[in-house]
N, C-alpha and C positions, 0 to 999 in steps of 0.2 A: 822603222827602216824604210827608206826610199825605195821604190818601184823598181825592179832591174831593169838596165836595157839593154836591149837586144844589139850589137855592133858586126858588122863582118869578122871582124879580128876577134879574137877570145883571146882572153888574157890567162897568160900562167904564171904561173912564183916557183921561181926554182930556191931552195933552202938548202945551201951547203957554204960548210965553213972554207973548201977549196973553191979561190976564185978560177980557176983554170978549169973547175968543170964549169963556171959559169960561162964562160968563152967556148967552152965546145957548144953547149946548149943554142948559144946564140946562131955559131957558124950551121947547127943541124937544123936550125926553122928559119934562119936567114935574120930573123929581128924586123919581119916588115918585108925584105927584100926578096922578091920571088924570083927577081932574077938568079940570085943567089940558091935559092932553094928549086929551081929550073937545072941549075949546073950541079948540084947534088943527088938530083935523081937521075942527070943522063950519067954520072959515073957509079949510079947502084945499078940501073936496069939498061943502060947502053940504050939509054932513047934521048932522043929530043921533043918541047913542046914547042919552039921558037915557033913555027907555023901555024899554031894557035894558043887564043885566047887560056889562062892558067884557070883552070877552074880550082885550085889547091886552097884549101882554109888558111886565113892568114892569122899567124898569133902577136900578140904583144908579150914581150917577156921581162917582167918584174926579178928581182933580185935580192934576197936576202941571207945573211952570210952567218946566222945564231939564230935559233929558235924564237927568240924574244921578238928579234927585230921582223921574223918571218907574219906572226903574229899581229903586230901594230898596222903592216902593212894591210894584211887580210882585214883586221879590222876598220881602217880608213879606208879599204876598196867598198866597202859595206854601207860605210855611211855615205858616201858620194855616192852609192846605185850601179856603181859596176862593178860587182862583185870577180874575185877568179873564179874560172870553171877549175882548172886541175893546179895540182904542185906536185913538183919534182923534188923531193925531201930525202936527205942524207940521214946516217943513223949516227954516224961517229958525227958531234961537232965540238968538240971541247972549247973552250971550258963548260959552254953556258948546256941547255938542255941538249937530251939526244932526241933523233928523230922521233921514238916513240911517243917520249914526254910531248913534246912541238905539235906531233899531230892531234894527241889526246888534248892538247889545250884550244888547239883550231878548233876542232872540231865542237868543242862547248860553246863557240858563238856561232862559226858556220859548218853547222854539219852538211849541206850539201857539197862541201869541197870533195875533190876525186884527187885520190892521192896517188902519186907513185911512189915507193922508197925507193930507194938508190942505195946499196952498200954493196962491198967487196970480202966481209968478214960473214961471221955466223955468229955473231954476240947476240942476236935472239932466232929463237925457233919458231915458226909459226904459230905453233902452242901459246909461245909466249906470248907474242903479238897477238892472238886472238884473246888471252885473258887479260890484256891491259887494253886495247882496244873494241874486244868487243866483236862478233865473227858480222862480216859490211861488205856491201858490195862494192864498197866505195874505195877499197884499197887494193893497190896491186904491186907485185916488189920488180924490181930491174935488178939485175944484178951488173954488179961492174967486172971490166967494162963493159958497157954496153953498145948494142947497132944502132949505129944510125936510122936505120929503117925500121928494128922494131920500136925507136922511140917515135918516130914520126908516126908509127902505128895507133901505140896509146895513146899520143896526142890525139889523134883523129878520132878513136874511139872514144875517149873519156871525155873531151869539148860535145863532142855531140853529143852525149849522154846527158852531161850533164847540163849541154841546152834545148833537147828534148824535157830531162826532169824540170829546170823552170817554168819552160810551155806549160806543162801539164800542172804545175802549181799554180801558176798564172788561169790557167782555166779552171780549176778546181777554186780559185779564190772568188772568182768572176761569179760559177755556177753556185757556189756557195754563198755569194752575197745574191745573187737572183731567187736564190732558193730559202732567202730570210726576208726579202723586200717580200717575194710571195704569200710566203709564212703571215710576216707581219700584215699583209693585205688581206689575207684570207681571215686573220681573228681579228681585226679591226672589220671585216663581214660580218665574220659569225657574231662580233661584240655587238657591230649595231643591227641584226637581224634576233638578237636575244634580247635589245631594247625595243625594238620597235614590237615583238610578240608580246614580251612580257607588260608592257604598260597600254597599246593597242586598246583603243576602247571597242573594237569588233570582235569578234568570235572565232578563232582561228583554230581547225581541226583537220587530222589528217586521220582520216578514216578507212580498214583496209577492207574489203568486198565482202566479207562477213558482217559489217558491221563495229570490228573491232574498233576500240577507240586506238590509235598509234601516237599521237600526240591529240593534248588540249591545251589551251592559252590561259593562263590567270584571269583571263577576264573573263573565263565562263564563271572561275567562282564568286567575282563581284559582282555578276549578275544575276545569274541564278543561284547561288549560294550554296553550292556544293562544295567539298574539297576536290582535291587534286584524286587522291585515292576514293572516296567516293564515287567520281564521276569514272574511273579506273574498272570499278565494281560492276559496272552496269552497261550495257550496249550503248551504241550510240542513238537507237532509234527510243532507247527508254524513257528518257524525258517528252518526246513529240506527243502532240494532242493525239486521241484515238483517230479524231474525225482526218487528222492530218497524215500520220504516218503511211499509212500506203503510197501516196502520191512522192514522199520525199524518198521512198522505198525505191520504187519505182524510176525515181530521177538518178538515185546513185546508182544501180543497175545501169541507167542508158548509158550514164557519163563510164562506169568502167569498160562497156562495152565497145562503145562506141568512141570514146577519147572525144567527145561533145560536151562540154559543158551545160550548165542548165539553172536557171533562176527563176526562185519560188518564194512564196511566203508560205510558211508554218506558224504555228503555235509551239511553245516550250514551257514546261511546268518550271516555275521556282518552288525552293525547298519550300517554301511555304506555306503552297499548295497554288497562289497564284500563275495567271497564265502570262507569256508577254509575247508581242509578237513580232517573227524575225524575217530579216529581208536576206536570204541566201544565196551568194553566188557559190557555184562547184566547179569542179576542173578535175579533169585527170592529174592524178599526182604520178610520175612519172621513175623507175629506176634510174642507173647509168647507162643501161642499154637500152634506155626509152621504154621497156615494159611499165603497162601500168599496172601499179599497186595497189592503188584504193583511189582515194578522190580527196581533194584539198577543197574545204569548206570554209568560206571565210561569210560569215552573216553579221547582221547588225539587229538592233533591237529599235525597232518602228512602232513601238508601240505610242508614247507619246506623240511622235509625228501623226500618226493616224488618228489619237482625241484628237489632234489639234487639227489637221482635215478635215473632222465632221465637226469641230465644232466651230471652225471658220465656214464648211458651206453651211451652218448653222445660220450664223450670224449672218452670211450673203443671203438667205431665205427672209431674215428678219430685216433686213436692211431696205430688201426689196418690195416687201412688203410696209416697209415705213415708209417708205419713197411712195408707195402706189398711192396709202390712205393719206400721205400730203397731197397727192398730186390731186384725189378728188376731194380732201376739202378746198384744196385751191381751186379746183374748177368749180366747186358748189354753186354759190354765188354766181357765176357764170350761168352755169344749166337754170338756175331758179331764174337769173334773167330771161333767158331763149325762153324756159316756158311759159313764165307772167305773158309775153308777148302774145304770141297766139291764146292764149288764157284768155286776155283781156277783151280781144277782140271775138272770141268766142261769144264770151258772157255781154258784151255789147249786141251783138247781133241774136242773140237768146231772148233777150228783153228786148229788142225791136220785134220780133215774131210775137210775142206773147203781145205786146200792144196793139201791134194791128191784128192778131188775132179778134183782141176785145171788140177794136172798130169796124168788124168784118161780122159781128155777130150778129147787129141787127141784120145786116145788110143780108145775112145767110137767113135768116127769121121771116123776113117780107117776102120773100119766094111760097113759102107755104102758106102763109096768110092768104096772100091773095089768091092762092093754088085753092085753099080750103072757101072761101068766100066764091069764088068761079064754080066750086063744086055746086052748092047750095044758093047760087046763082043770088048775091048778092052784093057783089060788086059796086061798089059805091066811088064815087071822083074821090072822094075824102082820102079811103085807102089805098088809092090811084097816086095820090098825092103826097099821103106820108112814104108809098112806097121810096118814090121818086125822090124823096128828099133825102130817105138814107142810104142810096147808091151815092148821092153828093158827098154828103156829110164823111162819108170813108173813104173817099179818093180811090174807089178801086182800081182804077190803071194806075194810081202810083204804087199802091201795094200788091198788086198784078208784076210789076217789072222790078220792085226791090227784093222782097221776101226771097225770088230764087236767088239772086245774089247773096241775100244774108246766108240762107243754109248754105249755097257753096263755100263761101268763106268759113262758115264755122266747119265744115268737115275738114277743107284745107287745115284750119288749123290744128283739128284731133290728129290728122298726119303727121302733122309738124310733129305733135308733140309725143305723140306715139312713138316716130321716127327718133325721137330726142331720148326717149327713156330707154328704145329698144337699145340705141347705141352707148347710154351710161351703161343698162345691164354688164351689155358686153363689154365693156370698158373695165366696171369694176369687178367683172365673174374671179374670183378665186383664182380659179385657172386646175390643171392638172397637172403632177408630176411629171408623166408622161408626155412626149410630142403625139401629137397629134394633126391629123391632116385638115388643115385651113385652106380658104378662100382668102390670097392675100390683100388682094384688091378689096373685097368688102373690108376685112378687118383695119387697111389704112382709114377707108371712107368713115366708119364709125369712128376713129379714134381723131380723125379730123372733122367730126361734127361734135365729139362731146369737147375740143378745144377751141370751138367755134370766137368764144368769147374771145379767148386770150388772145385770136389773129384779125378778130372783123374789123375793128377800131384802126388797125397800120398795117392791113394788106388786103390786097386781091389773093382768092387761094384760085391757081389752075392745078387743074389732075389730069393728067394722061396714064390710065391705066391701059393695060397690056390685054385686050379678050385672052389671048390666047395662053398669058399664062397660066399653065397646070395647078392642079392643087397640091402645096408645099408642107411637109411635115416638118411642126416648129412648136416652139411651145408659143400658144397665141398671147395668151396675157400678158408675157415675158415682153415679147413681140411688139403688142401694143403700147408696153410702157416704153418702150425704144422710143415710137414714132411721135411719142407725145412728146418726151425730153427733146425730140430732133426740132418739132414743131416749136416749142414755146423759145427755143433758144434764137430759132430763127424771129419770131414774133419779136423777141428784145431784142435778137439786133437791129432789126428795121424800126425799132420804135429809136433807137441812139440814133438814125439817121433824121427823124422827125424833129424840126425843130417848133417849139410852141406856139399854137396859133395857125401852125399850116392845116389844111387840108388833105394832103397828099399822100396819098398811100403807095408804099411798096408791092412786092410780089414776091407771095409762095409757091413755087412749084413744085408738085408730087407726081414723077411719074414713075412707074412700072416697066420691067420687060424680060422676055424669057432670053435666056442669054446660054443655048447649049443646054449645061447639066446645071445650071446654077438661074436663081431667081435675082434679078437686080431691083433694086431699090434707090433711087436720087431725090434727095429732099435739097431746092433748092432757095435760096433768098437774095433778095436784092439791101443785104444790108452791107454794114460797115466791112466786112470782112476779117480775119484774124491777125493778130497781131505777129511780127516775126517771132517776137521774143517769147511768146506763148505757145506756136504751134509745135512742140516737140513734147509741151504735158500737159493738151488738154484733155489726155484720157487719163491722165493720172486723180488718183481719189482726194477729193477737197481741193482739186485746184479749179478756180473759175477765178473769170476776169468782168465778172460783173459787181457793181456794188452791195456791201451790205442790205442784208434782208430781200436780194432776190436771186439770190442760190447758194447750195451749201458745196457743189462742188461733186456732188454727186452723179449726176444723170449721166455726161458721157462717160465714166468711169461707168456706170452699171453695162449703160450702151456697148463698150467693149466688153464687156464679161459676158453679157447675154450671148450677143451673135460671135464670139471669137469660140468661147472657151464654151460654150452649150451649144451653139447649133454648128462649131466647123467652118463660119465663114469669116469674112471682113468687112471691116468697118475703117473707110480712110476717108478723106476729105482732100478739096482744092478750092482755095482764097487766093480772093485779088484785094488789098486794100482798097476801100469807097465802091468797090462791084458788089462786094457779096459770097459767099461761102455757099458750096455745094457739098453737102454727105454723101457717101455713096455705100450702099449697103450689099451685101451679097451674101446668100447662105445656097449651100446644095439644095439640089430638087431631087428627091430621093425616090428610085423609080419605084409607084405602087400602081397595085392594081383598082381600076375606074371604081366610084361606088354610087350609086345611086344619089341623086340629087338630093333627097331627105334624107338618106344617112349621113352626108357630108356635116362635119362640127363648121360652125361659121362665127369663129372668134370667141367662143363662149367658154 
């Protein structure tokens, strides 16, 4: 059925086999005409409205002269959407139905019609009318004849009823379809909020202040391998480790107290016997009047994540440690060079001392000779002579003015080489798990004397270290494998700017500086500088832009994980193509108190 609509005019069906009451009906609502129905009321009530606006309901009035016909009509008002509100229905209509019958058959398609009868006889009694029709609010009888005025009454009465009763069906259909789009929204919720619990690979529980379970998720039993009633049996704290449960006790206590959520890791036993362990968020779970009830647990199982943490900073341990013992067999060769050097010239001047030692022997002998001969007074030109010949024979002023030179040089070089191994030590110490408070300035100076080799050949190195910087709690050997990876990288770029056959070396610069709360560090080079296309993953792991067999890609990747993710600070760089690339390093300076110059660790 089409939607009703709503019109000023309300339409009626009058049903009587007399056309001459249809013509009174017309002249008593005018058919439209207010004027008409304006001159009907000033001869009921001796007024006039002429001086204003008619505010009177206007009707349209339909006509049907046999039950049947009254019917078809009511039923095509129906299907075009503008149904009648009332009918004015006669009881006698021969041949075809009486009123009765007519309204009993209306009324099976539209029973909100408002009926009036209309007769002048008594061929049925109320009684009857209500056992063939049914006792309705919706009938009312006129007896003939009938007033003008009280027809105009029912009309008024029964139109408005009966477009009050559409309104309210009209809103009731409105609210009833609202109230199923609702419905349907609400279990199209609840459907996908009992999918998303029941298949949810996290831990969903609603726990009330006792500890009671109130709800568990299916995926406590694929995890821990409990049933549904099993886990029902048992508290909620019953599965938690021993060493754990107070604390998680504890956190749902604050969360109901305090409506604060709280996130913790615990332990959970599986049916098994095994543990696994879970990363928990909590929340107040909340009534309709905002009381809380207990606490909504939603956790996840990290155990896996967590081997797989230790067993990558595993592997970062190992990794680092495979980088360090490359980095000094690569430097080996190097340091066995720096040391042969002063070596050689040690053992050179060790054998000059012992030779002129030997020629120095007589020369030390003829002193007592002739000391012993003067005693015993026998003193002879002879011994006078051979004395004299072996102060010649050994050049004593030239072994007078070399020997000091020799020994200086050889201690210079026990320095050197002293200074060479002090700084491999510390170069290749183990190191400690712990930070520890360093000297950063020595510990660059060692790590740029055991890579002496890999920068002498294609640079000047300059240092400006900082006096004044404090001593930095870092892990040092971490620390120093940084400055080595900084170093050598800088060494190869300036060797790509060398072309063969030159001379010409570039420049390393190291300097230091306290900067506030934080320690700076710039390593810088006069090489090729970085390429566009590279500078967004040179800290990425295995990437390098040098050739086969002289890097794996490692270094500045470890160089970001030392100082970013262990010691808190940063690690960024600035290139200029054909100038050269500067690192710049920064970790906190973490305020300690002074220690004595002997207790201070110095790279080790």
């Amino acid at each position: 059925m089409n939607e009703t609509n709503f019109f000023p005019e309300q339409r009626i069906l009058v049903i009587d086999d007399n056309r001459a009451i249809h013509e009174d009906f017309r002249k008593i609502f005018g058919d439209g005409d207010t004027e008409s129905l304006d001159t009907a009321e000033e001869s009921l009530f001796g007024e006039t409205s002429t001086s204003k606006p008619s505010s009177r309901p206007r009707y349209t009035i339909d006509s049907a002269y046999q039950g049947r016909e009254g019917l078809a009509l009511v039923q095509k008002a129906q299907a075009e959407g503008q149904p009648y509100a009332m009918a004015f229905v006669d009881v006698r209509m021969p041949p075809g139905w009486d009123g009765i019958e007519t309204i009993a058959r209306i009324w099976e398609v539209y029973p909100d019609l408002q009926v009036v009868i209309c007769t002048a006889y008594s061929d049925y009694s109320w009684d009857d009318m209500t056992r063939k029709l049914g006792h309705s609010d919706r009938l009312v009888i006129l007896k003939k004849p009938f007033d003008n005025v009280e027809v105009l009454q029912l009309a008024g009465a029964l139109t408005e009823k009966w477009k009050l009763l559409q309104q309210t069906r009209k809103q009731m259909a409105e609210l009833e379809a609202t109230i199923q789009k609702r419905t349907e929204q609400l279990t199209k919720s609840e459907e996908r909020f009992r999918l998303i619990t029941e298949n949810a690979a996290d831990l969903i529980a609603i726990v009330d202040p006792q500890g009671k379970r109130l709800y568990n998720s299916p995926s406590y039993e694929r995890l821990l391998g409990y049933s549904r009633d099993e886990l029902q049996a048992t508290l909620a704290f019953a599965q938690i480790h021993p060493e754990d449960c107070d604390k998680v006790i504890a956190a749902a206590r604050k969360t109901t107290e305090t409506g604060v959520g709280e996130v913790l890791e615990y332990r959970m036993q599986h049916k098994d016997g095994s543990w696994c362990l879970l990363e928990s968020h909590g929340a107040p779970f909340r009534n309709a009047n905002g009381e809380i009830e207990g606490v909504l647990i939603v956790a996840r199982d990290i155990t896996e994540r967590r081997q797989a943490d230790e067993e990558r900073k595993l592997m970062e341990v190992q990794l680092h440690s495979a980088q360090k013992l490359e980095s000094i067999g690569r430097l080996a060769a190097g340091v066995a060079h720096e040391i042969n050097t002063p070596t050689q010239y040690i053992g050179d001047n060790t054998q000059f001392v012992r030779d002129s030692f030997m020629e120095l022997v007589p020369v030390l002998s003829a002193p007592r000779q002739l000391l012993d001969a003067f005693r015993e007074n026998r003193v002879t030109p002879e011994l006078l002579q051979s004395t004299e010949e072996a102060l010649k024979k050994a050049d004593v002023d030239y072994l007078i003015e070399e020997i000091p030179k020799a020994v200086e040089q050889s201690l210079q070089g026990v320095e050197r080489v002293a200074k060479i191994v002090r700084a491999m030590k510390e170069f290749s110490h183990p190191g400690t798990a712990e930070k520890t408070q360093v000297d950063l300035n020595h510990c660059i100076d060692s790590t740029l004397t055991v890579a002496r080799n890999e920068w002498k050949y294609v640079a000047e190195l300059v240092t400006e270290f900082d006096p004044t910087l404090p001593p930095v709690i870092c892990l040092p050997g971490e620390f120093n494998q940084v400055v080595l990876n900084l170093t050598v990288n800088a060494a190869h770029a300036i060797a790509d700017t060398i072309k063969e056959g030159e001379s010409t070396k570039g420049t390393i610069t190291v300097t230091t500086k306290h900067d506030g709360d934080w320690a700076e560090v710039r390593l810088r080079d006069s090489g090729t500088g970085i390429p566009e296309h590279a500078r967004a993953k040179i800290f990425d792991p295995f990437f390098t832009t040098k050739g086969v067999g002289k890097g794996t890609g490692q270094g500045l990747a470890i160089a970001r994980s030392v100082i970013v993710d262990k010691h808190g600070g940063t690690i960024s760089f600035e290139t200029e193509m054909g100038k050269g690339t500067v690192f710049i390093i920064r970790i906190p300076i973490v305020p300690i108190e002074k220690t004595a110059p002997e207790e201070k660790e110095v790279c080790a």
